[in-house]
mmCIF file of the C-alpha atoms, coordinates in Angstrom:
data_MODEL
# 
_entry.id   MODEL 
# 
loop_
_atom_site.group_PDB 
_atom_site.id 
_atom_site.type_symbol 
_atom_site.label_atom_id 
_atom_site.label_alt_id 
_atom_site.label_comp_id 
_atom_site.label_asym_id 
_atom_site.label_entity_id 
_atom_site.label_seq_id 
_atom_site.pdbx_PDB_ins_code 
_atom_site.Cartn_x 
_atom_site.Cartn_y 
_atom_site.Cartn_z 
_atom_site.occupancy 
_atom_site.B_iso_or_equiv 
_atom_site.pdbx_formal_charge 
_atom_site.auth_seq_id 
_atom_site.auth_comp_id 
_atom_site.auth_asym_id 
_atom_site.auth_atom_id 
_atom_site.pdbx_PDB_model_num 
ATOM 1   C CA . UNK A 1 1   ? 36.860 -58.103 -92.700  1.00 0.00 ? 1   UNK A CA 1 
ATOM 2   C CA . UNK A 1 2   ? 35.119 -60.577 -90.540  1.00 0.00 ? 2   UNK A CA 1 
ATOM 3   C CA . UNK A 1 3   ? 35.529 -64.235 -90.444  1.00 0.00 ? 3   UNK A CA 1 
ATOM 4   C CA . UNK A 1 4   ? 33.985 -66.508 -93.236  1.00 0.00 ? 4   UNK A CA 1 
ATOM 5   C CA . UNK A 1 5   ? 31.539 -68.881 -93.284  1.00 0.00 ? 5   UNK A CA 1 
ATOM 6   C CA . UNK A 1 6   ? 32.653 -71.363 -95.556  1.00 0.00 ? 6   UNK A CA 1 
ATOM 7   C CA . UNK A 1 7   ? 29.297 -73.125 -96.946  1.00 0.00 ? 7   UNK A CA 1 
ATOM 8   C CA . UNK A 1 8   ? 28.984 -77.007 -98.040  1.00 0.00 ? 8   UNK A CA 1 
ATOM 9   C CA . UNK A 1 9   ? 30.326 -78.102 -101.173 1.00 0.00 ? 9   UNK A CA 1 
ATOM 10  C CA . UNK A 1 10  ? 28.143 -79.669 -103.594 1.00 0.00 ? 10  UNK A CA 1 
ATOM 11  C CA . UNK A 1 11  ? 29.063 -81.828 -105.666 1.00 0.00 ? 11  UNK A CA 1 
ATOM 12  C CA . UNK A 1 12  ? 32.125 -84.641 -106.178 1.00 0.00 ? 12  UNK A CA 1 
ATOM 13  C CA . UNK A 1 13  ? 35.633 -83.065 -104.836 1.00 0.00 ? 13  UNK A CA 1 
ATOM 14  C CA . UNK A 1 14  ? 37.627 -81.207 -107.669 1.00 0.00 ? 14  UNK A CA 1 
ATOM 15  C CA . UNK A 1 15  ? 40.679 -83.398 -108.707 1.00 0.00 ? 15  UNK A CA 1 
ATOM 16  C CA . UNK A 1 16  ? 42.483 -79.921 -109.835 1.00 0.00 ? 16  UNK A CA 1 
ATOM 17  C CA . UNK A 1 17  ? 42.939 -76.978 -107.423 1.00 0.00 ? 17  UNK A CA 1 
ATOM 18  C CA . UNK A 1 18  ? 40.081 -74.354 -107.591 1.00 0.00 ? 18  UNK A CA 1 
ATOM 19  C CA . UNK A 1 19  ? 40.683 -70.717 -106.994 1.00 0.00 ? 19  UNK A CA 1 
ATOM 20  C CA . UNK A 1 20  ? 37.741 -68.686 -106.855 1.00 0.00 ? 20  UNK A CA 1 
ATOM 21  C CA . UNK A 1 21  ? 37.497 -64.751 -106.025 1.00 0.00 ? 21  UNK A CA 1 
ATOM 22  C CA . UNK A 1 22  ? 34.782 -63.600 -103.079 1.00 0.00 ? 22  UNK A CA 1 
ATOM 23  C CA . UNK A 1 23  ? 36.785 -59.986 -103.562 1.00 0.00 ? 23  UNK A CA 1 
ATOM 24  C CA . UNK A 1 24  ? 39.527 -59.009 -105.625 1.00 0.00 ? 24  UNK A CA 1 
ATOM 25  C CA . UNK A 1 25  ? 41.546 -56.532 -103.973 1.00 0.00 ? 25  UNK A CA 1 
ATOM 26  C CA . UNK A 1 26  ? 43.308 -53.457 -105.006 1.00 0.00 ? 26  UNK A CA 1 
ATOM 27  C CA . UNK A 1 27  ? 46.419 -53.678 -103.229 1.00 0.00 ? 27  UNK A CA 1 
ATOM 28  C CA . UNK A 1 28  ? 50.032 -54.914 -103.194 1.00 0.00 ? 28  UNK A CA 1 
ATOM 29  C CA . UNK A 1 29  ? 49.958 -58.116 -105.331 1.00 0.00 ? 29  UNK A CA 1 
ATOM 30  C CA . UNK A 1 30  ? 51.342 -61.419 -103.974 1.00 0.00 ? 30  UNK A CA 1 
ATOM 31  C CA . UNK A 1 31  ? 53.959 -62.845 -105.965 1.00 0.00 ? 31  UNK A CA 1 
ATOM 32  C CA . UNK A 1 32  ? 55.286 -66.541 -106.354 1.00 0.00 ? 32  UNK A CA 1 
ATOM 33  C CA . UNK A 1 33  ? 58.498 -66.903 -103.698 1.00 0.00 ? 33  UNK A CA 1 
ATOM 34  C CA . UNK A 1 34  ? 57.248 -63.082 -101.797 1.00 0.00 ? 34  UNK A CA 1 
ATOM 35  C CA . UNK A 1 35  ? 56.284 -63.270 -98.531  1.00 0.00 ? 35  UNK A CA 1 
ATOM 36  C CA . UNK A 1 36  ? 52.322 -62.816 -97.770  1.00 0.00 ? 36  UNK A CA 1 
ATOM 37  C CA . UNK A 1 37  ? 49.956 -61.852 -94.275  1.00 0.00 ? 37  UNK A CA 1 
ATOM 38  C CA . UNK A 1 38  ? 46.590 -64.244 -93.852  1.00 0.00 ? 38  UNK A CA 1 
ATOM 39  C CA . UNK A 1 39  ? 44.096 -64.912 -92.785  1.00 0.00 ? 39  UNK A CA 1 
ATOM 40  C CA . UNK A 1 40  ? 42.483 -68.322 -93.064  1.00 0.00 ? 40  UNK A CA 1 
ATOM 41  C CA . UNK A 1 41  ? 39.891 -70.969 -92.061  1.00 0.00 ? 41  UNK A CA 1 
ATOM 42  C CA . UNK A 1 42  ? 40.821 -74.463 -93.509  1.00 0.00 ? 42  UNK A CA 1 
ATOM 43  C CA . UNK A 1 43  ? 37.662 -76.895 -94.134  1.00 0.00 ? 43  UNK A CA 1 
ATOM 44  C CA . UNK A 1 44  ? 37.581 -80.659 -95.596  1.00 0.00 ? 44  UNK A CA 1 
ATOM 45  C CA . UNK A 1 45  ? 35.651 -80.847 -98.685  1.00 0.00 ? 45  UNK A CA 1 
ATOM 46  C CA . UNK A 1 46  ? 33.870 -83.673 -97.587  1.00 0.00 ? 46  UNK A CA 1 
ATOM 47  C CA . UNK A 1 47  ? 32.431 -82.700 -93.965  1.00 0.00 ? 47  UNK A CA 1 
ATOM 48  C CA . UNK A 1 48  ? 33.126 -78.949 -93.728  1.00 0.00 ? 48  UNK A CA 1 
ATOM 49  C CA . UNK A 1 49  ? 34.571 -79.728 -90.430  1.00 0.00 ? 49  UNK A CA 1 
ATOM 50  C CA . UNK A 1 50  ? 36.967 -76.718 -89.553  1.00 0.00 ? 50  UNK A CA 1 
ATOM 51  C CA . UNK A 1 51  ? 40.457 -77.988 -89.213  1.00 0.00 ? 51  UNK A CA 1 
ATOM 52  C CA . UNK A 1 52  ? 42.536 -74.688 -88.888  1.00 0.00 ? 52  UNK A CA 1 
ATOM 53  C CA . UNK A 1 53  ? 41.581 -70.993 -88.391  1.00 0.00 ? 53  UNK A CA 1 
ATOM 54  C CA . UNK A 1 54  ? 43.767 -67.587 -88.123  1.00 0.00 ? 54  UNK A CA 1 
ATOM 55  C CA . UNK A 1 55  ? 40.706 -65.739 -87.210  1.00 0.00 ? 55  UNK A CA 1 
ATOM 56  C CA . UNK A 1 56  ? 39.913 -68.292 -84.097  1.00 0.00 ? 56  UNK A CA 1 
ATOM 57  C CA . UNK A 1 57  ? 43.693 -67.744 -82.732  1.00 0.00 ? 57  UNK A CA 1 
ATOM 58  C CA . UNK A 1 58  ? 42.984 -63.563 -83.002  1.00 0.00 ? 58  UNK A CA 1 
ATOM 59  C CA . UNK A 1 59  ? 46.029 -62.831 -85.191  1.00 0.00 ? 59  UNK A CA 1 
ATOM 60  C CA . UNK A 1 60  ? 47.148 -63.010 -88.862  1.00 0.00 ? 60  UNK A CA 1 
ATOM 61  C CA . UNK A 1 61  ? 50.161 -65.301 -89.987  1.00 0.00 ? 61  UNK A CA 1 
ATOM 62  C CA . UNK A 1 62  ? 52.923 -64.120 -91.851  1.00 0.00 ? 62  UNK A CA 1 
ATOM 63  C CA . UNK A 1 63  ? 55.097 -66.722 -94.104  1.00 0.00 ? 63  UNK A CA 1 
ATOM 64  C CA . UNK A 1 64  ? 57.097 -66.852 -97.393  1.00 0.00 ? 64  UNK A CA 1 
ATOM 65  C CA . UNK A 1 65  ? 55.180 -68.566 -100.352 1.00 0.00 ? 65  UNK A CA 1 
ATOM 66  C CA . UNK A 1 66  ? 58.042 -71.546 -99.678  1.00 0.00 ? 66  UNK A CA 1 
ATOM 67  C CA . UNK A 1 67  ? 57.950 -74.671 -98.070  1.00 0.00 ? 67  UNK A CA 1 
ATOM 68  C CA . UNK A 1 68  ? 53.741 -74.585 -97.997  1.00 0.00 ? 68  UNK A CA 1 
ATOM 69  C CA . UNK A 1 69  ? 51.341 -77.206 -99.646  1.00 0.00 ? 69  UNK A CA 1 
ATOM 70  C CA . UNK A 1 70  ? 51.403 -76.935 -102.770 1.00 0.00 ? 70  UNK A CA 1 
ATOM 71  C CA . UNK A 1 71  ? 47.716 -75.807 -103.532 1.00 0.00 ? 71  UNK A CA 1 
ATOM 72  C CA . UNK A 1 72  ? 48.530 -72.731 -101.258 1.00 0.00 ? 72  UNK A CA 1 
ATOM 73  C CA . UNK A 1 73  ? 51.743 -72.016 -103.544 1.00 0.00 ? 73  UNK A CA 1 
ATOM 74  C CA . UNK A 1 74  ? 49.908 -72.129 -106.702 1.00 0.00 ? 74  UNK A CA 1 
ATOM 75  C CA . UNK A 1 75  ? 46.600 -70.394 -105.475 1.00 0.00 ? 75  UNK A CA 1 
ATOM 76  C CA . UNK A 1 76  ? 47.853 -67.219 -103.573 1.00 0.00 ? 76  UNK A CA 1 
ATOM 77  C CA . UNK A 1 77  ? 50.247 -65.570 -106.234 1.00 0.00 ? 77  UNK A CA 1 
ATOM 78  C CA . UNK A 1 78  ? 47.952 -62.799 -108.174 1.00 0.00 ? 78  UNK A CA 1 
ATOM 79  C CA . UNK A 1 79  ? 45.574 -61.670 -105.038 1.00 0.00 ? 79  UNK A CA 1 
ATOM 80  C CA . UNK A 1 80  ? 45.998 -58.596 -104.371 1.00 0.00 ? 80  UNK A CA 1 
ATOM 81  C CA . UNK A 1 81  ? 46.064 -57.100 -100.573 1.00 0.00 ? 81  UNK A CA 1 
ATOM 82  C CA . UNK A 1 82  ? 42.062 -56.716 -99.726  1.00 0.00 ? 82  UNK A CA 1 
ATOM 83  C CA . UNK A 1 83  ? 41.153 -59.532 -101.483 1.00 0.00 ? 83  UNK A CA 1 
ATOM 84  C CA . UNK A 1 84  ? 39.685 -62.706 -100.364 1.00 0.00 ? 84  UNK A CA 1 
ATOM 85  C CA . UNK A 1 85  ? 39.578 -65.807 -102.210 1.00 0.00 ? 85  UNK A CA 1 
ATOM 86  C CA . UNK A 1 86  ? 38.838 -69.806 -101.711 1.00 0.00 ? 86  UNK A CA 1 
ATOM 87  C CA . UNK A 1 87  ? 41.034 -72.440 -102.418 1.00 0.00 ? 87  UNK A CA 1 
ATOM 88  C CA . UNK A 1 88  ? 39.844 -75.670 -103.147 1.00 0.00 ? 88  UNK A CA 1 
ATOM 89  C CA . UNK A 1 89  ? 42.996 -78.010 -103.140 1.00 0.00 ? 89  UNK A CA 1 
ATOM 90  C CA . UNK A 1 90  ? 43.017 -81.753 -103.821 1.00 0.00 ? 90  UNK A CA 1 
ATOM 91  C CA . UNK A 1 91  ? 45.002 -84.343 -101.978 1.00 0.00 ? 91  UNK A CA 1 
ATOM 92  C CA . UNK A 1 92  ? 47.790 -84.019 -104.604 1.00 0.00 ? 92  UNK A CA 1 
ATOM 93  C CA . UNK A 1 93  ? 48.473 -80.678 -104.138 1.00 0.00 ? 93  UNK A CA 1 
ATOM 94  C CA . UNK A 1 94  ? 47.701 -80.577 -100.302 1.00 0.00 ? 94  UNK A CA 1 
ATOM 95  C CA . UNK A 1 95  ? 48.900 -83.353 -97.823  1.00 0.00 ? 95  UNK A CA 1 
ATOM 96  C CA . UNK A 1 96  ? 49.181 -86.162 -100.363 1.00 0.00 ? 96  UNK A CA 1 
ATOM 97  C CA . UNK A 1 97  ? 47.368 -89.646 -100.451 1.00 0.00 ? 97  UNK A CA 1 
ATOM 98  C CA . UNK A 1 98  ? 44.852 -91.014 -97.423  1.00 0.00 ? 98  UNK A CA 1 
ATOM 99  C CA . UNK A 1 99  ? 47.534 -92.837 -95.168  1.00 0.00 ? 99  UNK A CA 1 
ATOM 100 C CA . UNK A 1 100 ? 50.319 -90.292 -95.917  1.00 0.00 ? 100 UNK A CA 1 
ATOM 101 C CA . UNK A 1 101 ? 51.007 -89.828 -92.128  1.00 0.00 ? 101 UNK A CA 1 
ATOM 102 C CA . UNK A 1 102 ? 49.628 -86.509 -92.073  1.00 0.00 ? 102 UNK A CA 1 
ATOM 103 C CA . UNK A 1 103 ? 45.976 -86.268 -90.323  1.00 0.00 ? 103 UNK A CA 1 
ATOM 104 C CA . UNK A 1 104 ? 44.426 -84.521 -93.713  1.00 0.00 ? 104 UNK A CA 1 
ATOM 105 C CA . UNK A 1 105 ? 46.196 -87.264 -95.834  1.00 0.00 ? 105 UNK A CA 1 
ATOM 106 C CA . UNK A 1 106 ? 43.928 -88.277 -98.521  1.00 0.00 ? 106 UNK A CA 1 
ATOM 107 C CA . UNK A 1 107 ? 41.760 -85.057 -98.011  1.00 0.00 ? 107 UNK A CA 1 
ATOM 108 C CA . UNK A 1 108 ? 40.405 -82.386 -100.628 1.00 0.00 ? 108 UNK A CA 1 
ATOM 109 C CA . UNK A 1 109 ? 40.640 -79.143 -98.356  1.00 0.00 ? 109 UNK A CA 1 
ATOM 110 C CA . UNK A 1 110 ? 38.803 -75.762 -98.601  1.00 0.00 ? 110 UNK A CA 1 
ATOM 111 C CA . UNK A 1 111 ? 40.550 -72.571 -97.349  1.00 0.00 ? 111 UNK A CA 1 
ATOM 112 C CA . UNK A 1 112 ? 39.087 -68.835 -97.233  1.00 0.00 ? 112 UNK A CA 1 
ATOM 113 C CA . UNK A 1 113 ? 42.322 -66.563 -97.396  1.00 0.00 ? 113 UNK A CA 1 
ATOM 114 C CA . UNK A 1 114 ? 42.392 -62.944 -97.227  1.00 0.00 ? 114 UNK A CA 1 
ATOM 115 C CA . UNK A 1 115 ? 45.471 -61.292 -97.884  1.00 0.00 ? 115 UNK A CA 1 
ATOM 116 C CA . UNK A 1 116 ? 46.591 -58.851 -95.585  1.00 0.00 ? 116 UNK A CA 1 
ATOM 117 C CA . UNK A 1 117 ? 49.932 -57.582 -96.753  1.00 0.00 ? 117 UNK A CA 1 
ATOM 118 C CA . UNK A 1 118 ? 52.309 -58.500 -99.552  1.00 0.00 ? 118 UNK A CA 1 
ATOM 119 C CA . UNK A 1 119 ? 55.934 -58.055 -100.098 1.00 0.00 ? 119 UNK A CA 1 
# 
């Protein structure tokens, strides 16, 4: 897989988290509490300004579905390795409420993940 292009969102930002499929994949499924490989770009809603990006540091990130916003907890169990899917995550369910003390406080955020491996 290449890197995505995540295109501009239309419309106002989604006040529950979003999960869309761009490719279901076909194999090991990620499970709530496993431990999952990723890639990722990371976009605000509003200005589709890239924040983060796996693919621009050359190497995939491996973590445990723990300690991780929530939006990403929720939105990655049931992909399956191959797949690639968007997650559109409100400020609840990401970095909390604009002057939270993190710099995407108060932000909906976008994220392209394709899972690599699942365990």
């Amino acid at each position: 897989m290449t890197k995505p292009e995540i295109e501009p969102q239309l419309g106002p930002a989604p006040t529950e988290l979003v999960i869309a499929d761009q490719v279901v994949g076909e194999g090991a499924e990620a499970v709530a509490g496993g431990t999952v490989e990723v890639h990722y770009v990371g976009v605000e809603y509003d200005t589709g300004e890239q924040f983060d990006s796996s693919w621009d540091r050359g190497q995939t990130i491996t973590f445990p579905l723990t300690n991780l916003i929530q939006g990403w907890k929720d939105g990655i169990p049931g992909m399956k390795v191959g797949g690639r899917r968007q997650l559109t995550i409100p400020p609840s369910l990401a970095y909390g409420p604009a002057g939270g003390g993190h710099r995407l406080s108060g932000k909906t955020l976008v994220f392209v993940i394709d899972l690599v491996g699942a365990k």
